[in-house]
LOBAMAR-304587 format. One record per residue (C-alpha): residue number from 1; x, y, z. Coordinates in steps of 0.2 Angstrom, whole numbers, m for minus. Example, Ala and Ser with C-alpha at 12.3 -4.5 7.8 and 13.67 -1.06 7.14 Angstrom:
REM residues 2
DOZA   i  east north    up
DOZA   1    62   m22    39
DOZA   2    68    m5    36
REM end
This chain:
REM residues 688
DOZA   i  east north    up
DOZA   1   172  m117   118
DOZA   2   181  m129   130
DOZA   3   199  m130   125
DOZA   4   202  m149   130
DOZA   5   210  m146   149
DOZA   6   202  m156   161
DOZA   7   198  m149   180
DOZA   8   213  m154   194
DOZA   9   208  m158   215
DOZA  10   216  m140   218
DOZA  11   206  m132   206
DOZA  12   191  m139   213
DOZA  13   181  m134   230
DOZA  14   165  m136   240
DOZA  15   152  m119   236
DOZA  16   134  m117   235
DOZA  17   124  m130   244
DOZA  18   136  m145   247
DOZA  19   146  m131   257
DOZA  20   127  m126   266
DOZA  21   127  m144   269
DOZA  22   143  m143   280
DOZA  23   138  m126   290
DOZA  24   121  m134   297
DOZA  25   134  m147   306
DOZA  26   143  m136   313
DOZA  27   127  m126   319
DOZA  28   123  m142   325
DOZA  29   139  m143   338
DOZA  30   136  m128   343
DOZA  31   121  m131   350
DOZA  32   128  m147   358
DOZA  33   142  m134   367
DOZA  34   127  m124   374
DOZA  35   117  m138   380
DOZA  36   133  m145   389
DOZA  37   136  m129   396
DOZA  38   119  m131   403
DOZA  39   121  m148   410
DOZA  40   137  m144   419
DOZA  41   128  m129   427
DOZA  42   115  m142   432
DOZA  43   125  m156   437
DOZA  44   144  m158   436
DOZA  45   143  m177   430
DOZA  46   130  m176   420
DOZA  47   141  m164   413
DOZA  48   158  m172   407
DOZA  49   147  m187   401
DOZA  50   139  m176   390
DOZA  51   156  m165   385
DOZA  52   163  m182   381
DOZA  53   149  m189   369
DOZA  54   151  m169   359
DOZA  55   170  m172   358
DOZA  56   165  m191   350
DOZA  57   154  m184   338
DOZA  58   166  m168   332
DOZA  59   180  m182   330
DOZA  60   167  m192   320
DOZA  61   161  m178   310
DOZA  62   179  m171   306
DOZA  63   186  m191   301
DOZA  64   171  m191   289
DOZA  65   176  m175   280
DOZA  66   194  m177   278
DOZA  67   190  m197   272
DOZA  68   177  m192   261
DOZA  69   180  m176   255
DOZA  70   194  m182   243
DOZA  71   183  m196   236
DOZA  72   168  m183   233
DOZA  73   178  m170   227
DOZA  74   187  m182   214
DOZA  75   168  m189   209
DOZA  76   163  m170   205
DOZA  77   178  m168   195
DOZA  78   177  m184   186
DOZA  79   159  m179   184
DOZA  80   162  m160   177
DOZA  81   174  m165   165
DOZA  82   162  m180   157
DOZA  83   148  m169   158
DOZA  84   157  m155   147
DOZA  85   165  m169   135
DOZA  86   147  m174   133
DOZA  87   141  m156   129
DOZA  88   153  m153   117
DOZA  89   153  m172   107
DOZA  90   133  m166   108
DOZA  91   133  m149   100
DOZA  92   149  m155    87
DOZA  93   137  m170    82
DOZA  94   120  m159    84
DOZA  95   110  m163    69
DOZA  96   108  m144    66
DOZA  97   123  m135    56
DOZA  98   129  m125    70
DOZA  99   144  m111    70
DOZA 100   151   m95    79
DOZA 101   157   m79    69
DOZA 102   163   m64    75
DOZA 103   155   m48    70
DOZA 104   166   m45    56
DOZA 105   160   m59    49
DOZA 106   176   m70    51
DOZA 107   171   m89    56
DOZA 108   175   m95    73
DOZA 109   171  m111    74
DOZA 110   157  m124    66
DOZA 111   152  m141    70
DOZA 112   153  m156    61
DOZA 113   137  m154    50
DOZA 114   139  m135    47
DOZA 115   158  m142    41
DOZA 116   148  m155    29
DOZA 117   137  m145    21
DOZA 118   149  m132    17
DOZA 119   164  m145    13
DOZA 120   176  m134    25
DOZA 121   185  m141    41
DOZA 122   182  m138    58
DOZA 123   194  m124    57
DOZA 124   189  m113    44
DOZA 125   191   m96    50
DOZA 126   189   m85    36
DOZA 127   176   m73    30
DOZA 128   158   m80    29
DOZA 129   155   m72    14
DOZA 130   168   m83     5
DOZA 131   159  m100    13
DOZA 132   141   m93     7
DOZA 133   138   m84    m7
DOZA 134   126   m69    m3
DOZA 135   128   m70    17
DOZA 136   139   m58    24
DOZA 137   139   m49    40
DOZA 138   126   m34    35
DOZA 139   116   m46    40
DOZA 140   119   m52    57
DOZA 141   108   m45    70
DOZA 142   111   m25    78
DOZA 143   105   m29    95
DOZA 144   100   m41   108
DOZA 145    84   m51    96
DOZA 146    86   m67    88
DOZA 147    83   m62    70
DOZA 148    83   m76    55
DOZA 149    83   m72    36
DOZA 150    82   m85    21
DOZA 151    96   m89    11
DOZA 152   100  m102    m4
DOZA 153   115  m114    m5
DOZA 154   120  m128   m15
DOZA 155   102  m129   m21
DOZA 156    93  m129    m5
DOZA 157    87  m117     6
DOZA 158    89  m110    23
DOZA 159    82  m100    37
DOZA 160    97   m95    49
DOZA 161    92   m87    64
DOZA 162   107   m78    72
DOZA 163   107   m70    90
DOZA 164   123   m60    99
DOZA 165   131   m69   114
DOZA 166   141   m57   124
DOZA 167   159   m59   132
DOZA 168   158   m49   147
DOZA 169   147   m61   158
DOZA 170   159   m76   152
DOZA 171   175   m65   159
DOZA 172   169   m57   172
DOZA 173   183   m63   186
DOZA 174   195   m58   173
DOZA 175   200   m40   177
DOZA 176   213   m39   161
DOZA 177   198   m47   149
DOZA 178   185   m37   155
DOZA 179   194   m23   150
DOZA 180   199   m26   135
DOZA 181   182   m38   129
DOZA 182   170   m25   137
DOZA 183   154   m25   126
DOZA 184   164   m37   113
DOZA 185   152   m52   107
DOZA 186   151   m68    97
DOZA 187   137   m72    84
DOZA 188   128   m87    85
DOZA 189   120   m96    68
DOZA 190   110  m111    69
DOZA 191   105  m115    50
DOZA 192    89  m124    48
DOZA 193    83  m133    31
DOZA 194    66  m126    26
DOZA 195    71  m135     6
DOZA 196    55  m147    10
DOZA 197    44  m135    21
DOZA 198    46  m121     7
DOZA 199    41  m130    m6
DOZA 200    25  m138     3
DOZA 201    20  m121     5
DOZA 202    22  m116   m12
DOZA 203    11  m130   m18
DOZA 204     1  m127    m6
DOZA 205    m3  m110   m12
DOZA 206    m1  m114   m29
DOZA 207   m17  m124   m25
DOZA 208   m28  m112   m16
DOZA 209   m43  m109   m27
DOZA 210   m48   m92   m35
DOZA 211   m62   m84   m40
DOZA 212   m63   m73   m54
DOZA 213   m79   m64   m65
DOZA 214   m78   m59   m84
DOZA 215   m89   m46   m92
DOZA 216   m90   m39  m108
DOZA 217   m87   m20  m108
DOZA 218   m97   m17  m123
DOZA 219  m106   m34  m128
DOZA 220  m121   m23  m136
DOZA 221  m113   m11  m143
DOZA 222   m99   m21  m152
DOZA 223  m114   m34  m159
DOZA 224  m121   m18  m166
DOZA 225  m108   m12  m176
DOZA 226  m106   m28  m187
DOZA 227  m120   m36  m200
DOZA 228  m131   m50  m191
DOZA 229  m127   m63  m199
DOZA 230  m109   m60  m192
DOZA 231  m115   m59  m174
DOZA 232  m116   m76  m169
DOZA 233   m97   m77  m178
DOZA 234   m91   m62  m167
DOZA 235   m95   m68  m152
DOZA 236   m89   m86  m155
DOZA 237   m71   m81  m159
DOZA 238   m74   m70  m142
DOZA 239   m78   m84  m132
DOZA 240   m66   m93  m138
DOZA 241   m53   m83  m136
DOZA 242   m59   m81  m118
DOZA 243   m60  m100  m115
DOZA 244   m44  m104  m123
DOZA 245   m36   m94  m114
DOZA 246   m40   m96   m94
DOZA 247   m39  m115  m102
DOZA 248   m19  m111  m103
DOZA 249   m20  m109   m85
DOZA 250   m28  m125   m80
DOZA 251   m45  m115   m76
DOZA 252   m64  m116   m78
DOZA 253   m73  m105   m87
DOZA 254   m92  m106   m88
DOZA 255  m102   m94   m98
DOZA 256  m117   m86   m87
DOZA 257  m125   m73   m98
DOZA 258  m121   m68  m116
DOZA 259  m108   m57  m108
DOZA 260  m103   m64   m93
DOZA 261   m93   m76   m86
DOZA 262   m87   m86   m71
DOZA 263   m69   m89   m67
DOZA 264   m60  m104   m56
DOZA 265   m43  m108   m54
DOZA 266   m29  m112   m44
DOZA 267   m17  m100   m39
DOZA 268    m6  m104   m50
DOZA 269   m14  m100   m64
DOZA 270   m18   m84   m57
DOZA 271     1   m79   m55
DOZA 272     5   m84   m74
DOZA 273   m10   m72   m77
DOZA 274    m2   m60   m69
DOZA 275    15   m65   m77
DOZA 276    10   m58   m95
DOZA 277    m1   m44   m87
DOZA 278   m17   m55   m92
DOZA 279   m14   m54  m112
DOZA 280   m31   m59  m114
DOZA 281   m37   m42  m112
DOZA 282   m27   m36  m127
DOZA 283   m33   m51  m137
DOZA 284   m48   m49  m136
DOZA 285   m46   m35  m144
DOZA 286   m39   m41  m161
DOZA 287   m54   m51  m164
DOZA 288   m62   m42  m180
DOZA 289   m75   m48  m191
DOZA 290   m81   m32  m199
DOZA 291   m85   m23  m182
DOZA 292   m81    m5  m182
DOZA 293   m80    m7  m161
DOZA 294   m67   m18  m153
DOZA 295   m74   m30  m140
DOZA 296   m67   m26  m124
DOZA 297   m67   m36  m107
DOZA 298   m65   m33   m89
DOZA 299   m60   m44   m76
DOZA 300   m63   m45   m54
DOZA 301   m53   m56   m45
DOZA 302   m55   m61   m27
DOZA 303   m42   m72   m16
DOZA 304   m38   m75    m2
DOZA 305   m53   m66     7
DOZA 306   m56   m79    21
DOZA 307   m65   m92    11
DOZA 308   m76   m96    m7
DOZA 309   m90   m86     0
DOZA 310   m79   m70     3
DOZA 311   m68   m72   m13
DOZA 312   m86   m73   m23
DOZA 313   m89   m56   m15
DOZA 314   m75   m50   m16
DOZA 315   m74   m53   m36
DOZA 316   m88   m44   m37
DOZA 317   m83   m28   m27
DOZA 318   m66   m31   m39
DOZA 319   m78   m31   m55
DOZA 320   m86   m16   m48
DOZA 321   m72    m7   m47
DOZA 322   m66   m12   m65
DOZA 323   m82    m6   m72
DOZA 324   m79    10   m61
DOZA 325   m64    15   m70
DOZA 326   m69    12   m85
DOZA 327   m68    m6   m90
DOZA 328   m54   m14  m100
DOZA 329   m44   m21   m85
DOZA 330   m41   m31   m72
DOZA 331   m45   m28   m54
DOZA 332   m36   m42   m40
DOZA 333   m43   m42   m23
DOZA 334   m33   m50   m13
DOZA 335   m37   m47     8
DOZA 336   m35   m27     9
DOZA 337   m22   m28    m8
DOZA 338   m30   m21   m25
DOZA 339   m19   m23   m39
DOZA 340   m24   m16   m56
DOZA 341   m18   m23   m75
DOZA 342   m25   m16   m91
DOZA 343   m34    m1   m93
DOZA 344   m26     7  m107
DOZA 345   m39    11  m119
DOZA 346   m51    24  m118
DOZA 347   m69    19  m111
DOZA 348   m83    23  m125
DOZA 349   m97    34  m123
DOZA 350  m112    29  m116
DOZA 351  m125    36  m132
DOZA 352  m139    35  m119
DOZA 353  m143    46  m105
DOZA 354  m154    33   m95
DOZA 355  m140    33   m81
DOZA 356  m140    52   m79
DOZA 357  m162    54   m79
DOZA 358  m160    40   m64
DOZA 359  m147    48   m55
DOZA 360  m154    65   m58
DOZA 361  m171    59   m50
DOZA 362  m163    50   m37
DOZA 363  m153    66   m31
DOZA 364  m169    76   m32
DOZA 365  m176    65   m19
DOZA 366  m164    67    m9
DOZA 367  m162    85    m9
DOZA 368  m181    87    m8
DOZA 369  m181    77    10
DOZA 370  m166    86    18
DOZA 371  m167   106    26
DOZA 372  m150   110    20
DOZA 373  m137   104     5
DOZA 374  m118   107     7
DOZA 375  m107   108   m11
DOZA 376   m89   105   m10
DOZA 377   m75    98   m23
DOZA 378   m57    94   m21
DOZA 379   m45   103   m12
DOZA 380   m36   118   m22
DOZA 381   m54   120   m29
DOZA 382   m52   122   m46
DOZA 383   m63   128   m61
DOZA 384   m73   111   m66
DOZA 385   m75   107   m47
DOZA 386   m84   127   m43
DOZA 387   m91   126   m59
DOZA 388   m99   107   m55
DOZA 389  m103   116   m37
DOZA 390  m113   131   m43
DOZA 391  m123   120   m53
DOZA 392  m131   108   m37
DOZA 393  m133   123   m29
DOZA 394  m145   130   m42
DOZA 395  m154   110   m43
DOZA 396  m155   114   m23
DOZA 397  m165   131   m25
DOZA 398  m174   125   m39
DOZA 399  m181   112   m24
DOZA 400  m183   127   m11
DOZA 401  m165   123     1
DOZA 402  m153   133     5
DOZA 403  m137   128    m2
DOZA 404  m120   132     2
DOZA 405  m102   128    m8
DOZA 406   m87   125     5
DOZA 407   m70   134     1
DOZA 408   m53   133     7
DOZA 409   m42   147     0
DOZA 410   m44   155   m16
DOZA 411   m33   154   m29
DOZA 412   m31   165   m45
DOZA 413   m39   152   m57
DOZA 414   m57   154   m49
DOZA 415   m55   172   m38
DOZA 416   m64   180   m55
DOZA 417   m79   169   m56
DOZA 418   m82   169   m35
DOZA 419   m81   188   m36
DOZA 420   m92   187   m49
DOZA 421  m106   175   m41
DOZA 422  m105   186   m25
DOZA 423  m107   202   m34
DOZA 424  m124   195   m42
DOZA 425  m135   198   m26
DOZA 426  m144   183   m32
DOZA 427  m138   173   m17
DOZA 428  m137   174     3
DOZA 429  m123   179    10
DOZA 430  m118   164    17
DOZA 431  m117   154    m3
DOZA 432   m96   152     2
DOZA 433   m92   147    19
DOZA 434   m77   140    28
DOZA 435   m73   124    35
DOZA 436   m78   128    52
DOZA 437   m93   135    45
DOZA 438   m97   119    36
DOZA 439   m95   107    51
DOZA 440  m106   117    61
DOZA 441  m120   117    49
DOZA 442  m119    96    45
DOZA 443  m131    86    52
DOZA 444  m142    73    49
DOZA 445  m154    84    38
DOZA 446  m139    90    26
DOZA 447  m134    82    11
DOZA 448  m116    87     7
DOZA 449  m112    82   m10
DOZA 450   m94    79   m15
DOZA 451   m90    85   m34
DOZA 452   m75    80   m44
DOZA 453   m67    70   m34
DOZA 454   m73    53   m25
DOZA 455   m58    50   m14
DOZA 456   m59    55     2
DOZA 457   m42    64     8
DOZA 458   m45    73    m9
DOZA 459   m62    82    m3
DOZA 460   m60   100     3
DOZA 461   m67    96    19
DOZA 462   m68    80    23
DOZA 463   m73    79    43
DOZA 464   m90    83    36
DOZA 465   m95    68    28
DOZA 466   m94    58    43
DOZA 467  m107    72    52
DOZA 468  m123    65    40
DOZA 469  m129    49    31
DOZA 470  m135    59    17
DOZA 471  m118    58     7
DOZA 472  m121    60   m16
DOZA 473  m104    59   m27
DOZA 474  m104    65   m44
DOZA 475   m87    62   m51
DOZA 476   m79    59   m69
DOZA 477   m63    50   m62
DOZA 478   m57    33   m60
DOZA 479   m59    26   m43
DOZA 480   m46    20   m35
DOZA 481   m43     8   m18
DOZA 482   m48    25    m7
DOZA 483   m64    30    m9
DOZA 484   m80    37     0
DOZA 485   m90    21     8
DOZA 486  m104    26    14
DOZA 487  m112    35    m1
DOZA 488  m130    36    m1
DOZA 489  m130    39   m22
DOZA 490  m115    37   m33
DOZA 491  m111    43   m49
DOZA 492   m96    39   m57
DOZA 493   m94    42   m75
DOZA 494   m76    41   m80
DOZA 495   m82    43   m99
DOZA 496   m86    60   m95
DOZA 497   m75    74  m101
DOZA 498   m80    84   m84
DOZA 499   m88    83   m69
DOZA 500   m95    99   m75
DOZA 501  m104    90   m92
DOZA 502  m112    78   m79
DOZA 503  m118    89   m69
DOZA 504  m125   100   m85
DOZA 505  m133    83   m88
DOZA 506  m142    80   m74
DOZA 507  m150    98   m75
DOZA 508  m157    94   m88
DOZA 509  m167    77   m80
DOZA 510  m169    86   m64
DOZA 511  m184   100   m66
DOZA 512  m192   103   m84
DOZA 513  m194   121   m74
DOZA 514  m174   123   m69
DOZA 515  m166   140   m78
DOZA 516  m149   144   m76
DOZA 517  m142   163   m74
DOZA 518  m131   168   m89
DOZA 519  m115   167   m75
DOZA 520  m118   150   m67
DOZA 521  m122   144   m85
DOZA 522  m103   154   m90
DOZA 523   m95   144   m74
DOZA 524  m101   128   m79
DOZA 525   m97   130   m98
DOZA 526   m80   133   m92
DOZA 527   m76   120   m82
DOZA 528   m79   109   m97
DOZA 529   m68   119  m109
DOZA 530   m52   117   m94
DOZA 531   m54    98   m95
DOZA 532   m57    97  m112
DOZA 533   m41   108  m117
DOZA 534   m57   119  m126
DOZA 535   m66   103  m132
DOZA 536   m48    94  m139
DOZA 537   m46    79  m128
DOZA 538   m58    68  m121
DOZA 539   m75    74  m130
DOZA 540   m88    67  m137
DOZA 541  m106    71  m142
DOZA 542  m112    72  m125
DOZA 543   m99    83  m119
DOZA 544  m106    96  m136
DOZA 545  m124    92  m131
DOZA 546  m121    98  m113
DOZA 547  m113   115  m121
DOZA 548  m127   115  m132
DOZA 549  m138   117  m115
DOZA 550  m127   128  m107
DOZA 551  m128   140  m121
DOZA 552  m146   140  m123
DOZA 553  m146   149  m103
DOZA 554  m134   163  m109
DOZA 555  m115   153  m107
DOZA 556  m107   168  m117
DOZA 557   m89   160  m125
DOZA 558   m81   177  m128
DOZA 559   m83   181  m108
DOZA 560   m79   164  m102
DOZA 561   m61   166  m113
DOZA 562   m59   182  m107
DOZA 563   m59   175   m89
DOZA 564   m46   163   m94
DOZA 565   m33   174  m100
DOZA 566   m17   176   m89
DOZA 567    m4   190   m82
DOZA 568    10   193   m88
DOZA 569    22   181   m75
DOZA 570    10   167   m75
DOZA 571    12   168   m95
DOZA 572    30   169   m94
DOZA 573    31   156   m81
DOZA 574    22   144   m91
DOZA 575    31   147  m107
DOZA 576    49   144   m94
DOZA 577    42   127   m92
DOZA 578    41   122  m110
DOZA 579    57   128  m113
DOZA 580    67   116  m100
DOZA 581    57   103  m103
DOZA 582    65    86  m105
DOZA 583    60    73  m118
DOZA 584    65    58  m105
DOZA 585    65    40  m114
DOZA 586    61    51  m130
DOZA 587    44    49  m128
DOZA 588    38    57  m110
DOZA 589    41    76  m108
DOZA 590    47    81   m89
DOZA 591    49    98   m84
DOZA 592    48   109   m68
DOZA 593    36   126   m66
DOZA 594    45   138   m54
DOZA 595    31   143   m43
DOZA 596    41   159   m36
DOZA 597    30   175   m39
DOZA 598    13   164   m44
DOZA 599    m4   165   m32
DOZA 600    m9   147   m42
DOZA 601     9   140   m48
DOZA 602     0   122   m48
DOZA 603   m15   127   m62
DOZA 604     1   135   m72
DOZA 605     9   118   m71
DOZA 606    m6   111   m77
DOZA 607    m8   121   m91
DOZA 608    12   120   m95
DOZA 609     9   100   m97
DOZA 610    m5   104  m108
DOZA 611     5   115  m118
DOZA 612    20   101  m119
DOZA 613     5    87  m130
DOZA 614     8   100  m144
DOZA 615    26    93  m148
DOZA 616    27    80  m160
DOZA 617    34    65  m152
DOZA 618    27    66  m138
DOZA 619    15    53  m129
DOZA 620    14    62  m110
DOZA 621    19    74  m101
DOZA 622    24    77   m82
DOZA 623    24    95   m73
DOZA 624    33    96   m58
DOZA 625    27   111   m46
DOZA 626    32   115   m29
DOZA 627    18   122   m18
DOZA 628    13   122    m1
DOZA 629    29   111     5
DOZA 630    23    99    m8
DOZA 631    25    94   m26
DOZA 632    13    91   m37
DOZA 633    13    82   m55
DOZA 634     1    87   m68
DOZA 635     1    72   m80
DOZA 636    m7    74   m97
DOZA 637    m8    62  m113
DOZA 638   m19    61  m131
DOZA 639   m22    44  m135
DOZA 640    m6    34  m135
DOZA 641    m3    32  m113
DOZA 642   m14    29   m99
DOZA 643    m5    43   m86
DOZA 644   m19    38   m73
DOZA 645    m9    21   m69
DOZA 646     6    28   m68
DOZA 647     1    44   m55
DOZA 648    m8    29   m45
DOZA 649     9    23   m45
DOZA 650    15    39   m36
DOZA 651    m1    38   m24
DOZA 652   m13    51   m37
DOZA 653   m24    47   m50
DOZA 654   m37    55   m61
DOZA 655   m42    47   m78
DOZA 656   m34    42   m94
DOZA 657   m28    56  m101
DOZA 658   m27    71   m85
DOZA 659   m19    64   m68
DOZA 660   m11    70   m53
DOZA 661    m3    66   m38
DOZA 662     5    75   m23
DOZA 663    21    71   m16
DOZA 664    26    78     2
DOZA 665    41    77     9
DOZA 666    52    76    m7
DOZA 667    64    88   m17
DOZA 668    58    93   m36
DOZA 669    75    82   m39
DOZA 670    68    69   m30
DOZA 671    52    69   m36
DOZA 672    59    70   m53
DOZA 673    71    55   m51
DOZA 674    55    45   m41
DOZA 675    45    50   m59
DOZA 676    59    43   m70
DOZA 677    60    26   m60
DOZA 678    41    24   m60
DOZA 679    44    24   m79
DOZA 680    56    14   m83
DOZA 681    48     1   m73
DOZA 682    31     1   m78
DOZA 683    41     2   m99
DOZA 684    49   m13   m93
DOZA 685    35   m23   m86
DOZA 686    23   m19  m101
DOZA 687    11    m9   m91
DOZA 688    15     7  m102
REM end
């Protein structure tokens, strides 16, 4: 800054174009010399004359320079030191708090209104940190950018935007200060208060309107469990529950259908919503007359899509999604952002199979007007996904196509039953092919059906379904944000224990003339009996009525265990990871499988986490396994925790009681720790 010494005559020269001014008057005599010279040659006379006028006019020239450079000189100085008095009275009275720190942090200097806001002097040159609260110098920029962050002080807030302002172009005519000031720098802070424009744009979006839709998971079902004269009662306290509370909120809420409802608010109330994780759900649920089934609700929410029109639609793709997943929560759409709340319960089974006879005919169709169908599950195929496999390929024979099931590498968990269908001689050659295979077969005429799995990344080869139009997904998982677009049939049944009991459904509705050899009827029989833990977790009638068909076509129970059983170091691996498991929070077991020595160190991890349910005390259990420069989590849970929320947390997913995710890049230690924190959070927040 200027130090208060003003400029002196001696300090002070003509440069730069004033000086340019002086040089064209000299080029000026010049010529007057050379056209003298001329004139003498011409004319001797004529000559001197001329000579005598030049001499005038240097005289002239030179008594106007030494009179008025003096007087022009002392105007610039006068004018240079008011000029800099006027810059600095105007940047210490700039109505902008204003100040310089080092890059320590230490203060430098701060105008007058910087000096008033934080009630320091002029000359306060101590740590920043001590002046604000929460600002230090971690925050003052790394290179050459302007950066700003938003800070609050004395109940107001701020945006300061900081940039570097170097030394060395200020020094450069100073040897000693270049050397020692090289690359050294001062850090500008102009603070700006954003108090009022902050909270115009919190009310602002506090007001943007939201649209939401309610529906009743299991209106009819519910209704049906109580007497009729307490119907009319049941639903009453439901809707008023309902109403009551999106009232809380300052909403609308307008009853379309017995069952369904329109949401409007303001954002706002959506945020409160989101606040208590949208209690409503759980309310809903305590409402009991006499009904033997709990009403449950689900919710869609769309805002801030681009406008009414696109949040309408985007509520319903959010209610979709609910329903998806299995009902009982909340789906927030919000632009590309999906947020889920709820979905702790188990969704009920559907008693009726009309879903599966439309589906099944629908995939007829389909198969009946294509020259080729192309099978393929998740990647590390597993049992429930070949078993699921094997049984389209049978529905696509019994049409007439040729069918094919796409494998990556085998593992141990389904080497036995591949060997097995290859040895038949039942099928071409060409039943398994490879990925490459695979693409070069897909074309508009194929219909690649994806099975147990409806994400995407997750199929085993996934360039194929963008080679046709033709794309079918059978799938007993929850959906999630990723999923495959452009199905020409979906069906998504998270109730189902399997993808194999779906698909042992839709065989039934497909052909009264479809029969299953004893082998496919074994592979799909088994699948259920993996993802049921042998018919413990997540069965109901239809998953014994699908058994009850596979058993009619030969499935044999005695050679589908006897598949199952393991070797000795997968066995002993297995039993290692319940030993060292960890009861984490006393309620979630944690342990690690070592994978070293195992072909399938993944489905021994799953099995382990299985295993782990069978202590008391125990809600969930988490199976760390380290394969293919990955780790993968086998989640598992009975009744009491939803472990599909907390993998989606961790980037999986699955359905309520068996999830998964994968998780490159990590250590196990890492991972673990990642697990733990994912946890304690969603504990803490209620989500769990």
């Amino acid at each position: 800054m200027n130090d208060g010494k003003k400029l002196s005559k001696q300090q002070v020269r003509y440069g730069g174009n004033l000086m340019r001014h002086w040089y064209w008057c000299v080029l000026i005599l010049m010529f007057l010399l050379g056209l003298t010279a001329i004139i003498f040659y011409i004319d001797t006379l004529a000559g001197c004359v001329v000579a005598g006028f030049s001499a005038v006019l240097y005289l002239i020239l030179l008594g106007i320079d030494l009179y008025y450079k003096p007087k022009v000189l002392q105007e610039l100085i006068e004018f240079a030191n008011r000029y800099g008095g006027v810059q600095k009275q105007m940047l210490q009275e700039f109505a902008i708090p204003y100040g310089l720190a080092d890059p320590d942090g230490r203060m430098l200097w701060m105008n007058s209104r910087m000096a008033e806001l934080t009630k320091k002097g002029e000359h306060y040159h101590k740590n920043i940190s001590n002046l604000i609260p929460g600002f230090d110098a971690s925050l003052f920029p790394e290179g050459d950018e302007e950066t700003s962050v938003e800070i609050s002080f004395q109940e107001r807030k701020f945006r300061v935007c900081m940039h570097r302002i170097f030394l060395d172009e200020l020094l450069d005519e100073t040897e000693i200060a270049e050397k020692l000031l090289e690359g050294s720098c001062i850090i500008a802070l102009n603070f700006f208060d954003i108090t009022e424009l902050s909270h115009y744009m919190k009310e602002n979006h506090d007001q943007k309107q939201v649209v939401g839709l309610l529906y009743m998971d299991n209106y009819e079902e519910a209704m049906e469990s109580v007497e009729d004269v307490r119907r009319s009662m049941l639903e009453a306290l439901v809707d008023r529950r309902i109403t009551k509370y999106v009232g809380s909120v300052g909403g609308i809420c307008k009853k379309l259908e017995k069952d369904k409802y329109l949401l409007v608010m303001n954002r706002r109330g959506l945020d409160q919503m989101e606040a208590d994780r949208f209690s409503v759900l759980e309310d809903v649920k305590t409402v009991n007359i006499g009904n033997s089934i709990h009403v449950t609700i689900s919710i869609g929410i769309g805002v801030e899509n681009g406008g009414y029109c696109q949040d309408s639609e985007a509520a319903r793709g959010a209610m979709e999604m609910a329903l998806a997943r299995g009902g009982d929560q909340v789906v927030v759409k919000e632009g590309d952002k999906i947020q889920f709340y709820g979905g702790k319960t188990q969704r009920a089974e559907k008693n009726t199979r009309v879903r599966a006879r439309v589906k099944a005919q629908a995939l007829r169709e389909m198969i009946s007007s294509r020259d080729r169908v192309i099978v393929m599950g998740h990647k590390i195929t597993d049992i429930d996904s070949l078993g699921a496999s094997v049984g389209v390929c049978r529905a696509a024979m019994q049409a007439g196509k040729r069918a094919h099931i796409v494998l990556g590498d085998l593992n141990s968990s389904i080497r036995p039953w591949v060997n097995i269908l290859k040895s038949t001689g039942d099928y071409e050659d060409d039943l398994f092919i490879t990925h490459a295979q695979a693409v070069e077969m897909t074309n508009q005429n194929t219909v690649v059906v994806v099975v147990d799995t409806n994400r995407p990344s997750m199929a085993e080869c996934e360039e194929i379904l963008y080679l046709t139009k033709t794309v079918v997904v059978l799938d007993h998982h929850r959906q999630t944000t990723e999923k495959i677009e452009h199905a020409s049939l979906s069906y998504i049944e998270p109730s189902a224990s399997s993808a194999c009991e779906m698909v042992a459904e839709i065989l039934q509705y497909y052909d009264d003339g479809i029969k299953l050899k004893p082998y496919e009827a074994d592979c799909i029989y088994a699948g259920i009996v993996i993802d049921t833990n042998n018919f413990v977790a997540k069965t109901g009638s239809r998953t014994f009525e699908a058994a009850a068909f596979l058993r009619k076509y030969g499935a044999d129970v005695t050679r589908v265990r006897k598949a199952f059983r393991n070797d000795m170091d997968t066995y002993k691996a297995r039993a290692e990871a319940v030993r060292h498991a960890e009861a984490f929070m006393g309620v979630y077991a944690i342990s690690v499988c070592p994978a070293e020595g195992l072909e399938s160190p993944t489905v021994v991890g799953a099995q382990a986490a299985n295993e782990l349910l069978n202590i008391i005390g125990v809600k969930a259990s988490f199976v760390l396994t380290e394969f293919n420069k990955k780790i993968f989590i086998s989640a598992r849970a009975i009744d009491e925790v939803n472990v599909q929320i907390i993998m989606e947390r961790l980037g999986g997913g699955g359905h309520m009681n068996i999830a998964g995710a994968q998780l490159p890049g990590v250590t196990i230690a890492e991972a673990r720790a990642k697990l733990k924190d994912v946890l304690t959070q969603m504990t803490e927040e209620g989500a769990i």
